[in-house]
N, C-alpha and C positions, 0 to 999 in steps of 0.2 A: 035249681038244676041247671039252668042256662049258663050259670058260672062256674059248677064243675066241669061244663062239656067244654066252655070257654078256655078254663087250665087245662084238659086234658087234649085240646088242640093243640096249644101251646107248649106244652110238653110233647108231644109229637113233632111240630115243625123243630124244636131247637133238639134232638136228642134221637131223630131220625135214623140213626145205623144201632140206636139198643132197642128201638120199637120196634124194626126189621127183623132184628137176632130174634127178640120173643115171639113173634110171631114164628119164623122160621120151628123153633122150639115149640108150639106151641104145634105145628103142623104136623110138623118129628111125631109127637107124642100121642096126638089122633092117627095119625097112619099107624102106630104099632100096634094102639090099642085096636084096631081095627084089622088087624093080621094082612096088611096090603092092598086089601083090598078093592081103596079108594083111593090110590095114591094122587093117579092124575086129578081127580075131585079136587083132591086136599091142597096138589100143588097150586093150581090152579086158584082155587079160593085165596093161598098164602100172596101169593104174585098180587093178586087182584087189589088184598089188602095191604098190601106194600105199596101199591101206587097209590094211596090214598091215603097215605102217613107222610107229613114234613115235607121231603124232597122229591119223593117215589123211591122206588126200589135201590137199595144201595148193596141190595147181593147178590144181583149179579146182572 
């Protein structure tokens, strides 16, 4: 297990602005399914885990 989290760090540090997008996307898709109504939650959650991937936030 420690050597998938190991890859999956690592593909995070090198690949940093398509981990961001899917996130972002992934944020997108809980806020619709949720008809708005957590949006600042969700942003907020999405930010959080954008600084926690590769570089940090590359969107904005």
């Amino acid at each position: 297990m420690s050597d998938f989290l190991s890859k999956a760090g690592d593909f995070a540090d090198k690949h940093d602005e398509q981990v961001d997008q899917g996130l972002e996307k992934a944020g997108d898709a809980v806020d619709q399914r949720t008809g708005g109504k957590h949006s600042d939650q969700i942003d907020r959650g999405v930010d959080e885990a954008q600084k926690r991937t590769g570089a940090g936030d590359t969107n904005g």
